[in-house]
Every structure is written in C-alpha cells, then in structure tokens.
C-alpha positions, 0 to 999 in steps of 0.5 A: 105106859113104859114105866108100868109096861115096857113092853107094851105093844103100842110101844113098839119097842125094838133094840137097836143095830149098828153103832147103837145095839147096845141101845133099845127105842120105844116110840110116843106117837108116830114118828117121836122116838125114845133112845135108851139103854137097860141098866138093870130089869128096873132102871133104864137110861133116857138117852134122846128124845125126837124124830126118827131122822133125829135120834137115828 
C-alpha cells in the first residue's frame, strides 16, 4: 500500500518532531510503525520497524 500510495489514509503517515523531524512514520497495524526518511518523491529510506515504544 506505500509503495503505491504514501499517503494513503490508513496509513496514517505523519512527520516526525524533535530529534526526528527530519523523519516521517506510516503505521502496519495498529501499534507497528515504520521510520523513514524521503530521499526523493520516488525513494524513501526504511530506517526501524516496530512498536510505537520501540521506534520512538
């Protein structure tokens, strides 16, 4: 679902703030989260990958 819409709402993506602004999050289900970081409209960056306590 990212990879052909990022913005999709049920991803529920969202910059990050503090430390990580540079960084945006989408969620997989309800508590798992992915950290990336835009390179480019077309590349991304998989940075961490788990639960919201972990990746934030």
């Amino acid at each position: 679902m990212f990879r052909n819409n990022p913005t999709h709402p049920l991803l529920h993506d969202h910059q990050l703030t503090g430390r990580k602004q540079e960084l945006r999050s989408f969620s997989i289900t309800g508590d798992i989260r992915v950290v990336y970081h835009n390179i480019s409209s077309k590349t991304v960056i998989l940075l961490d990958i788990g639960s919201h306590a972990q990746v934030y």
